[in-house]
DSSP file (Angstrom, degrees, kcal/mol; ACC not computed):
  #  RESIDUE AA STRUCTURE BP1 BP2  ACC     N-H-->O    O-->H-N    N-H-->O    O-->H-N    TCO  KAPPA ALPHA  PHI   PSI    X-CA   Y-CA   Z-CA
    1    1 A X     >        0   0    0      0, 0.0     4,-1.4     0, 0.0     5,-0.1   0.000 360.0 360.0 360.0 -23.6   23.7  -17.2   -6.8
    2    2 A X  H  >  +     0   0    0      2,-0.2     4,-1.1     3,-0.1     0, 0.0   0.637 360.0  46.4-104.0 -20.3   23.0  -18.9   -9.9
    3    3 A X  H  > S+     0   0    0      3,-0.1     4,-3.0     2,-0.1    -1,-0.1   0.882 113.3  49.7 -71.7 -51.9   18.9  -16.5   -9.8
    4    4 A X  H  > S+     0   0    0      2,-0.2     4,-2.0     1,-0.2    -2,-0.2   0.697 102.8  54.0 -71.4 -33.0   20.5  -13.7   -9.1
    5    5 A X  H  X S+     0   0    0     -4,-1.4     4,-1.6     2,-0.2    -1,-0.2   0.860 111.9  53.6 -21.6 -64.7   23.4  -14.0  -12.0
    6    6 A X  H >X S+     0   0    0     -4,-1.1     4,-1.2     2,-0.2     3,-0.9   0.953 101.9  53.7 -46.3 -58.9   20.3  -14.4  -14.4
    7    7 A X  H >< S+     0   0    0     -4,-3.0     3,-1.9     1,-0.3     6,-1.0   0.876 115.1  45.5 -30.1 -83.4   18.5  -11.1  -13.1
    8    8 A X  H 3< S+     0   0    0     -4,-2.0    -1,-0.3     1,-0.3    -2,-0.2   0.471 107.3  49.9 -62.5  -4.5   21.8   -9.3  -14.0
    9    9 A X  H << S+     0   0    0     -4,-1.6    -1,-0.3    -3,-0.9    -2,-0.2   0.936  99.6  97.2 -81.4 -58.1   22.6  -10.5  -17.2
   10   10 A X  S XX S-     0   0    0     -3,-1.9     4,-1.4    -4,-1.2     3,-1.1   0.222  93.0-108.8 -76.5 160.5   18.9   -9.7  -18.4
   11   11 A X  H >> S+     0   0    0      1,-0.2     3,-3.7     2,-0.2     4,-2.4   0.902 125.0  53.3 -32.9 -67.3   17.6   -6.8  -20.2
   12   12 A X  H 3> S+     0   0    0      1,-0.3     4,-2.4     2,-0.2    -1,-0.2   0.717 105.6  49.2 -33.5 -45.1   16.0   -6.0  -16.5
   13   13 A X  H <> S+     0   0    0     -3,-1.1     4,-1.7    -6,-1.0    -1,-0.3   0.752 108.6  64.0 -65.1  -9.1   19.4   -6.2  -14.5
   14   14 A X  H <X S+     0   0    0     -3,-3.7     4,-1.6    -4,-1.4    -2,-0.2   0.971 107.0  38.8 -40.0 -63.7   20.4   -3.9  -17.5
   15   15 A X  H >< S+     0   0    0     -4,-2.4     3,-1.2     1,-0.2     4,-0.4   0.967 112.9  51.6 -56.2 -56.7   18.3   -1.7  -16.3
   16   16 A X  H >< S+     0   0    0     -4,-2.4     3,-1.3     1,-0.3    -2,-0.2   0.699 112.5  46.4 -27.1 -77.2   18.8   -2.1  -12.7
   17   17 A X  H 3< S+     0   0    0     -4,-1.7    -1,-0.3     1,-0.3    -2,-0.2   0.451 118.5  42.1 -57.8 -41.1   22.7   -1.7  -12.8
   18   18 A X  T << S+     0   0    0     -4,-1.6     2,-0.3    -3,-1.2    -1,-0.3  -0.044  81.2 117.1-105.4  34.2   22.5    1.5  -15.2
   19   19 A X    <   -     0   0    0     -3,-1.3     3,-0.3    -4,-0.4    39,-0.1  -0.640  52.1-156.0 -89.8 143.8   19.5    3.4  -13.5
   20   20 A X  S    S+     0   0    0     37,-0.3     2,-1.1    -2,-0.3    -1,-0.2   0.953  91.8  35.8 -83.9 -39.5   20.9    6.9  -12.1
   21   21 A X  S    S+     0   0    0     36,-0.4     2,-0.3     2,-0.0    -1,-0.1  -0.155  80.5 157.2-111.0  37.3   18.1    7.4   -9.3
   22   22 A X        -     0   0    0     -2,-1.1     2,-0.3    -3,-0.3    34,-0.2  -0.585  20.3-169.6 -91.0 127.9   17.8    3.7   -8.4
   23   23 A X  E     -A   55   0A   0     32,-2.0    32,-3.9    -2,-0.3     2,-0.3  -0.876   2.5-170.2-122.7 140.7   16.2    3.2   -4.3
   24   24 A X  E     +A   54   0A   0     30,-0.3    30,-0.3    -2,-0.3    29,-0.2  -0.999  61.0  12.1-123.4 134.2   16.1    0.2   -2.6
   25   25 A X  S    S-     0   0    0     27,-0.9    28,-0.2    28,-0.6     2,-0.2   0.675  78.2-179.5  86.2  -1.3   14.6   -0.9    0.3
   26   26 A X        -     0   0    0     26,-0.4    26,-1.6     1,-0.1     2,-0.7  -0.200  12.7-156.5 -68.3 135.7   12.4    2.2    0.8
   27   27 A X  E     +E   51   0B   0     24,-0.2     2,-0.4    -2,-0.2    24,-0.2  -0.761  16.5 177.8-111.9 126.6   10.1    2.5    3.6
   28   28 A X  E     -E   50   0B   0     22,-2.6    22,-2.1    -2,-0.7     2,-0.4  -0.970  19.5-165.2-121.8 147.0    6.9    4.7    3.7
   29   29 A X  E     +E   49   0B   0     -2,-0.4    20,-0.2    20,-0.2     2,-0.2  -0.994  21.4 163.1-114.6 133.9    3.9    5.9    5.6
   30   30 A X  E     -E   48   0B   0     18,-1.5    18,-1.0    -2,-0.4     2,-0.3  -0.530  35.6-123.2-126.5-161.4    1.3    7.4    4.4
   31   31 A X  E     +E   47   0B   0     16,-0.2     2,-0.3    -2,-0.2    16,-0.2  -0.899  38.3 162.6-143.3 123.9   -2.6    8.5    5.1
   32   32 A X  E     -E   46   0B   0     14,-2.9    14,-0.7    -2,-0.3    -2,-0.1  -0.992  48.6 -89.1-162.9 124.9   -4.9    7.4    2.5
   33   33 A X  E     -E   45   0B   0     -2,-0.3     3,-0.4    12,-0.2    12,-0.2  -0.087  31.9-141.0 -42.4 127.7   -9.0    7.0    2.5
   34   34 A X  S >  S+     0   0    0     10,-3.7     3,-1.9     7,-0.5    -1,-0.2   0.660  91.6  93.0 -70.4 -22.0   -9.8    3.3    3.9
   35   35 A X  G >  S+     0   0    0      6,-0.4     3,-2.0     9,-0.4     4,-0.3   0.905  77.2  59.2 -68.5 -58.6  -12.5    3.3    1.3
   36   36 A X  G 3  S+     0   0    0     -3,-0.4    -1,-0.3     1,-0.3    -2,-0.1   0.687 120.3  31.5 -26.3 -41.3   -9.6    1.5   -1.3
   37   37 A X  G <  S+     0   0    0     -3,-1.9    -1,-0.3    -4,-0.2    -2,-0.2   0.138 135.1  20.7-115.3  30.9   -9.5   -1.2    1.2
   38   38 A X    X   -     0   0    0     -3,-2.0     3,-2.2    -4,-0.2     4,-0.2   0.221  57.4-151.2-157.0 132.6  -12.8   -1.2    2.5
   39   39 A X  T 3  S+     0   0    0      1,-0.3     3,-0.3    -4,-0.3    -4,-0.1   0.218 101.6  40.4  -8.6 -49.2  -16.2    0.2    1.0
   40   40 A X  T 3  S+     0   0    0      1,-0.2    -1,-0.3    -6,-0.1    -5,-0.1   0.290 103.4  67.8 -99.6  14.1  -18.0    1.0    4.4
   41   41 A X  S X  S+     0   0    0     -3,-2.2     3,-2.4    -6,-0.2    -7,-0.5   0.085  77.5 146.4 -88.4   7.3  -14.8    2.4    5.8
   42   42 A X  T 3   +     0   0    0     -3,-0.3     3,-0.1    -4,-0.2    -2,-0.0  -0.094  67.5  17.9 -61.0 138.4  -15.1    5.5    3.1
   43   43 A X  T 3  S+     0   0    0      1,-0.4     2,-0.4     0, 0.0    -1,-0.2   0.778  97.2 121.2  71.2  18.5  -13.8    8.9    4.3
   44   44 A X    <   -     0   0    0     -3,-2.4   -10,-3.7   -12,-0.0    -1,-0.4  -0.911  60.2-138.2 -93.1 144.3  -11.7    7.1    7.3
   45   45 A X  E     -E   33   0B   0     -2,-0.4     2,-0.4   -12,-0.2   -12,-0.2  -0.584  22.8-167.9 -99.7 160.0   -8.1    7.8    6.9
   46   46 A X  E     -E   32   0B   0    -14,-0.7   -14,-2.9    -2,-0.2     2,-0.7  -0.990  25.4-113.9-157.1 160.0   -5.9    4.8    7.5
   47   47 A X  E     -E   31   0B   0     -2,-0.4     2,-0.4   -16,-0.2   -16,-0.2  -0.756  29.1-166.0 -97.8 122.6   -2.2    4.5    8.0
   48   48 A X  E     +E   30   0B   0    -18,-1.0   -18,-1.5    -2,-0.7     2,-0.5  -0.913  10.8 177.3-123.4 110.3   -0.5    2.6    5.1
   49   49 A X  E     +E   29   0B   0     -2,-0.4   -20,-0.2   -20,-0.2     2,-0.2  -0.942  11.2 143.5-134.1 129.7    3.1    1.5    5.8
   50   50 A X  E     -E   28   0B   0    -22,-2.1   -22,-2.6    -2,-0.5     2,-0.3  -0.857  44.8-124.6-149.0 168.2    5.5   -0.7    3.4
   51   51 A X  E     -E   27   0B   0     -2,-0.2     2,-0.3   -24,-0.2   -24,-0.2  -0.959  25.5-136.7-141.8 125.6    8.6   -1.0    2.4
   52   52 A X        -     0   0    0    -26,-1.6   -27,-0.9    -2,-0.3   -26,-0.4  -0.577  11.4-145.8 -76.9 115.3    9.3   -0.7   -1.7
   53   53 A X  S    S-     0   0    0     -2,-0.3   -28,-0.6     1,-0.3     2,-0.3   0.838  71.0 -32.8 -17.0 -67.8   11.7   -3.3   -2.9
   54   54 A X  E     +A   24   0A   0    -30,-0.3    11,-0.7    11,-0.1   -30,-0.3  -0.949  62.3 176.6-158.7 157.0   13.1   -1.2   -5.2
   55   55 A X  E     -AB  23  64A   0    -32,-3.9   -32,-2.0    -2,-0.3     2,-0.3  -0.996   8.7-162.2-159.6 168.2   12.0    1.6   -7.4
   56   56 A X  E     - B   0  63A   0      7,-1.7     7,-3.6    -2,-0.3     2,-0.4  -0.979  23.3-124.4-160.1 162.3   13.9    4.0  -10.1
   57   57 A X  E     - B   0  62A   0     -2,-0.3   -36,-0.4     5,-0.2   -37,-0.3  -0.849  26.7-165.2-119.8 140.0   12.7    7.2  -11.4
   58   58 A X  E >   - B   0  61A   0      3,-0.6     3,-1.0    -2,-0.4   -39,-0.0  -0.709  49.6 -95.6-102.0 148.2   12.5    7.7  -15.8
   59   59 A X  T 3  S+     0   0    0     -2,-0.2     3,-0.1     1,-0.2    -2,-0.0   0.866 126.6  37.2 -28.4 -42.1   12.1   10.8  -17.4
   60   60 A X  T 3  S-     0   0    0      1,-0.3    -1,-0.2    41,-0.0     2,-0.2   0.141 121.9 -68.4-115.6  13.0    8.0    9.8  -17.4
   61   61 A X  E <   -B   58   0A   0     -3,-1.0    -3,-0.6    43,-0.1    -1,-0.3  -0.486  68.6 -17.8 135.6-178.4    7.9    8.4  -14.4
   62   62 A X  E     -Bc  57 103A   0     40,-4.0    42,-1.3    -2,-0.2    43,-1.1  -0.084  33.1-163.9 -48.4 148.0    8.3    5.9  -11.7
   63   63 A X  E     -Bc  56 105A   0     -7,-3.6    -7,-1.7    41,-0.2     2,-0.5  -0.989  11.9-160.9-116.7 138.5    9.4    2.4  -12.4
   64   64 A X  E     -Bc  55 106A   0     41,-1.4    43,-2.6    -2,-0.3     2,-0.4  -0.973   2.9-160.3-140.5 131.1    8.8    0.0   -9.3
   65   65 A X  E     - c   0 107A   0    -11,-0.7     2,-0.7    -2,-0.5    43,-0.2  -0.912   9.2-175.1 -74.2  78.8   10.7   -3.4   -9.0
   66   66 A X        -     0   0    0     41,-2.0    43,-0.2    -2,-0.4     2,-0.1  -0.737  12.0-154.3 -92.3 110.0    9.0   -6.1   -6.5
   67   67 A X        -     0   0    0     -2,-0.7     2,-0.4    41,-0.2    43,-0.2  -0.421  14.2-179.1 -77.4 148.4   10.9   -9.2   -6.1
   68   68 A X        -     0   0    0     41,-2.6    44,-0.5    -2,-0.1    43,-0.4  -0.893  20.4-164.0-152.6 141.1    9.3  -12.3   -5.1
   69   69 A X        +     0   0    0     -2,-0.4    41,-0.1    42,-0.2    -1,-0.1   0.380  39.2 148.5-104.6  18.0   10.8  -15.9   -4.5
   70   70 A X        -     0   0    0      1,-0.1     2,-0.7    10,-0.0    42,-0.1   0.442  50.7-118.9 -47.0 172.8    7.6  -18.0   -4.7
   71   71 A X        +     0   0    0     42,-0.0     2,-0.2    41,-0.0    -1,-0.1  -0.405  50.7 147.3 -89.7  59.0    7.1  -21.7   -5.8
   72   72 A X        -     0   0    0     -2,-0.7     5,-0.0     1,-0.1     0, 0.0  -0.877  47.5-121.4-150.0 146.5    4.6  -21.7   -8.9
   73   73 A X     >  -     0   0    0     -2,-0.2     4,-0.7     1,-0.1    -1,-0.1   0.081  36.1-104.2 -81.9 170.1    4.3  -23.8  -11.6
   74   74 A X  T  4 S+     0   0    0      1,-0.2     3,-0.4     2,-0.2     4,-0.3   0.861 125.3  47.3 -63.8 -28.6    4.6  -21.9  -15.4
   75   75 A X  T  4 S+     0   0    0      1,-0.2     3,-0.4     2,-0.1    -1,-0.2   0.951 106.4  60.8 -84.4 -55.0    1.0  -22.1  -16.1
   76   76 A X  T  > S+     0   0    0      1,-0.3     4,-2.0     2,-0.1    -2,-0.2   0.238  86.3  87.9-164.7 -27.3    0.3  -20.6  -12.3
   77   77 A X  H >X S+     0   0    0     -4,-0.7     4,-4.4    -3,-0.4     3,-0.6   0.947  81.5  46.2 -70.9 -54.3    2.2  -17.2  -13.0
   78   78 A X  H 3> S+     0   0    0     -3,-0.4     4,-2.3    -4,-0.3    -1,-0.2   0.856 115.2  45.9 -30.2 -71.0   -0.1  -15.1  -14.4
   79   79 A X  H 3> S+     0   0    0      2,-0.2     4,-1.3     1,-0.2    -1,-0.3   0.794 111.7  57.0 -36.2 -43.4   -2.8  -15.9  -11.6
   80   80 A X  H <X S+     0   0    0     -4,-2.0     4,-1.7    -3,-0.6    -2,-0.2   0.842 112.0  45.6 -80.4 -26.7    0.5  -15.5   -8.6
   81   81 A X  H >X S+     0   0    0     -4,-4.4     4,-1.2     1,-0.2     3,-0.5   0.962 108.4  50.7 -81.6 -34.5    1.0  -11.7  -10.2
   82   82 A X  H >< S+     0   0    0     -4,-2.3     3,-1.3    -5,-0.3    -2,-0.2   0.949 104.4  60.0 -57.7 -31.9   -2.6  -11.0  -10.1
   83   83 A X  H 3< S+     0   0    0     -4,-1.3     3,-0.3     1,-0.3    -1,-0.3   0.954 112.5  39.0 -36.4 -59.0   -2.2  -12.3   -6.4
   84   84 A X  H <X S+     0   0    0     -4,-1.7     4,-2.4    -3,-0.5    -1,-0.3   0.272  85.4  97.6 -81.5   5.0    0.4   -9.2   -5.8
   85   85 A X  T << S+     0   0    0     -3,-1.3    -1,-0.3    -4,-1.2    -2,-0.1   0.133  76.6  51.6-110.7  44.0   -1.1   -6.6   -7.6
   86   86 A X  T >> S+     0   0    0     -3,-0.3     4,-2.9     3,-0.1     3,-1.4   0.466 111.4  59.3 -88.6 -48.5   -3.1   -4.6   -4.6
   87   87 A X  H 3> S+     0   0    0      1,-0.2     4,-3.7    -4,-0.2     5,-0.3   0.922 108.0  39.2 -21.5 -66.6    0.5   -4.7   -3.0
   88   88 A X  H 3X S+     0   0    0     -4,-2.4     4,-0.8     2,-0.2    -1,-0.2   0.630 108.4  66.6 -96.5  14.2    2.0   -3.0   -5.8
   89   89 A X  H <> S+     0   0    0     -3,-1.4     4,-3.7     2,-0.1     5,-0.5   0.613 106.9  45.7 -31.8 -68.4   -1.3   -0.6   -5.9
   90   90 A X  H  X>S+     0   0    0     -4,-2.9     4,-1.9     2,-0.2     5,-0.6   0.915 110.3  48.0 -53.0 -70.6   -0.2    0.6   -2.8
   91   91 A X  I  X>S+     0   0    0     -4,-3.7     4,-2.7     1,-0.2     5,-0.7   0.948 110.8  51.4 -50.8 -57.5    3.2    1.1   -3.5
   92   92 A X  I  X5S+     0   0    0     -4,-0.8     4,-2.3    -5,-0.3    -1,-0.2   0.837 113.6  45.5 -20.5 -63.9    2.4    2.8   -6.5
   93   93 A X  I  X5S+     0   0    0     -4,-3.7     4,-2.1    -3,-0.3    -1,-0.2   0.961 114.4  46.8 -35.4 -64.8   -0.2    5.2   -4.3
   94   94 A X  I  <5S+     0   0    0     -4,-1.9     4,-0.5    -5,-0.5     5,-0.3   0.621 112.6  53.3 -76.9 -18.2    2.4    5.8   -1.4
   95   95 A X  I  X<S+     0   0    0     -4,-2.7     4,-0.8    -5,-0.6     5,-0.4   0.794 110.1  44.5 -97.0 -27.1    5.6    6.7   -4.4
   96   96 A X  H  X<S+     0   0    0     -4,-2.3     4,-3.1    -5,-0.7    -2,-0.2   0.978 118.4  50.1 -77.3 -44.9    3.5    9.5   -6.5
   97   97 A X  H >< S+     0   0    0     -4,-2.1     3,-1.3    -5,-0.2    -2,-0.1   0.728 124.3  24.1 -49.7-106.8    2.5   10.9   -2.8
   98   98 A X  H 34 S+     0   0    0     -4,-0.5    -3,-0.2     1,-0.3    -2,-0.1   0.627 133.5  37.1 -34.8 -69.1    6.1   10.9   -1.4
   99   99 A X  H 3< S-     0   0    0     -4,-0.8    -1,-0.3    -5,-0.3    -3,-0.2   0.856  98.1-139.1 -67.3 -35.1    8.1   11.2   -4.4
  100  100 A X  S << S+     0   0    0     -4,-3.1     2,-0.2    -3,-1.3    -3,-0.1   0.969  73.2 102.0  96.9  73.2    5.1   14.0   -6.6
  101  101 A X  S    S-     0   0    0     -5,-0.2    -1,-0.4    -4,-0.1    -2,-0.1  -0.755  79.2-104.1-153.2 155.3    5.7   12.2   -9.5
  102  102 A X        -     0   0    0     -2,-0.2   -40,-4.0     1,-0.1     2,-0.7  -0.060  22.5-126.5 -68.7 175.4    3.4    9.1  -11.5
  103  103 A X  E     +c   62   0A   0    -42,-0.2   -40,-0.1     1,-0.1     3,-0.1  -0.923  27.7 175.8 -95.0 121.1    4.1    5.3  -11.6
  104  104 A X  E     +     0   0A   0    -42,-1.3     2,-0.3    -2,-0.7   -41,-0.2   0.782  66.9  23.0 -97.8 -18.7    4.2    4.4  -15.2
  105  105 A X  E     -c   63   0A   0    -43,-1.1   -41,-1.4     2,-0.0     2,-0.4  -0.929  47.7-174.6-164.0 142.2    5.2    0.8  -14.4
  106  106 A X  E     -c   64   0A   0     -2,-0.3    13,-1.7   -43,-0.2     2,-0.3  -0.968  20.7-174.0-144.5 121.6    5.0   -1.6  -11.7
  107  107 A X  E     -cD  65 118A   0    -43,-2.6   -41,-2.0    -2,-0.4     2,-0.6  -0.988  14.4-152.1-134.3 137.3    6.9   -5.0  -12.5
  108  108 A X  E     - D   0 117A   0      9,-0.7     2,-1.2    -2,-0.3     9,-0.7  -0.717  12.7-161.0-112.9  90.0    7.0   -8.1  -10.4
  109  109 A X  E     - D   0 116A   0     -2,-0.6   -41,-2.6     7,-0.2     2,-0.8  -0.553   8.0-149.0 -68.6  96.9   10.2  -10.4  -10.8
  110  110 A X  E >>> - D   0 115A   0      5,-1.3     4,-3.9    -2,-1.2     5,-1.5  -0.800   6.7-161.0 -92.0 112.6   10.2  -14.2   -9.7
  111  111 A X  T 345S+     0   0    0     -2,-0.8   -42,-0.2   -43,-0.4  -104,-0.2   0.532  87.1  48.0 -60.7 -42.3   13.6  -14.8   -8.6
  112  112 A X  T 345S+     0   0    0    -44,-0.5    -1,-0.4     1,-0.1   -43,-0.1   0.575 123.9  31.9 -97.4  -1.3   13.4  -18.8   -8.9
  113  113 A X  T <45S-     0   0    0     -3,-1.2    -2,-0.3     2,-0.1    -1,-0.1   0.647 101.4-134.7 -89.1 -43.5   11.7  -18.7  -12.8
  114  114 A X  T  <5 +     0   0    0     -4,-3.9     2,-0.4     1,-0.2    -3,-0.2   0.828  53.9 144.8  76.4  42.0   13.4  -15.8  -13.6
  115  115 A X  E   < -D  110   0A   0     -5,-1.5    -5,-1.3    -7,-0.1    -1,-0.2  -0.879  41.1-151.0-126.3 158.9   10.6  -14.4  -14.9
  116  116 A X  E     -D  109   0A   0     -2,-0.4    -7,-0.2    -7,-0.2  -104,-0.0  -0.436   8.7-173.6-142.3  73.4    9.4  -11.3  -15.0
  117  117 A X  E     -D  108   0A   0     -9,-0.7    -9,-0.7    -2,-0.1     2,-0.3   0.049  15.2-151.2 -63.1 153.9    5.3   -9.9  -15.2
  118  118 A X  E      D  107   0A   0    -11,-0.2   -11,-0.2     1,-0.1    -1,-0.1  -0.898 360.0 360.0-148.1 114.3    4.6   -6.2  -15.6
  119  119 A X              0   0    0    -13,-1.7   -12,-0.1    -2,-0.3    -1,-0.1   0.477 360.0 360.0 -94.1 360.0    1.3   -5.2  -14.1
């Protein structure tokens, strides 16, 4: 209770709490050239299916929210978003298709630092 408090007291729950267009939980499929995930697969369609954390729409574009509740040390964060960031490639892809608008930012929140990376 005591992670989740933080989030929403911070600038970021600000946001969260006063977004008009704010989705949670959204699930997509799409169909998107294998070549992104691999090179001798190019011009094969593949089926890409996720479900967006959260996401809210800005004047200039998408914002998408990925929670994550790993275990990593302070030094270690940096390296743990680089971890996530084909994951939120993807969403990113699959939310300008479906929704027809860009991503302008894609931000990865860990729930037990309370920290918050923006890829």
């Amino acid at each position: 209770v005591q992670k989740i408090l933080r989030l929403f007291s911070s600038p970021l729950g600000k946001t969260l709490l006063s977004a008009k267009t704010l989705r949670r939980e959204f699930k997509f499929s799409i169909l998107t050239d294998a070549e992104a995930y691999s090179p001798e697969a190019a011009g094969e369609q593949v089926m890409l299916q996720g479900v967006v954390d959260c996401f809210w729409q800005e004047p200039d574009g998408i914002v998408i929210l990925d929670f994550k509740t790993d275990r990593i040390a302070p030094d270690a964060l940096a390296e743990r978003a680089e971890h996530y960031r084909p994951q939120l490639e993807a969403y990113s892809l699959a939310l300008a298709q479906v929704i027809g608008k860009p991503v302008k930012e894609k931000i990865l929140y860990f729930l037990r630092r309370g920290e918050q990376i923006i890829l």
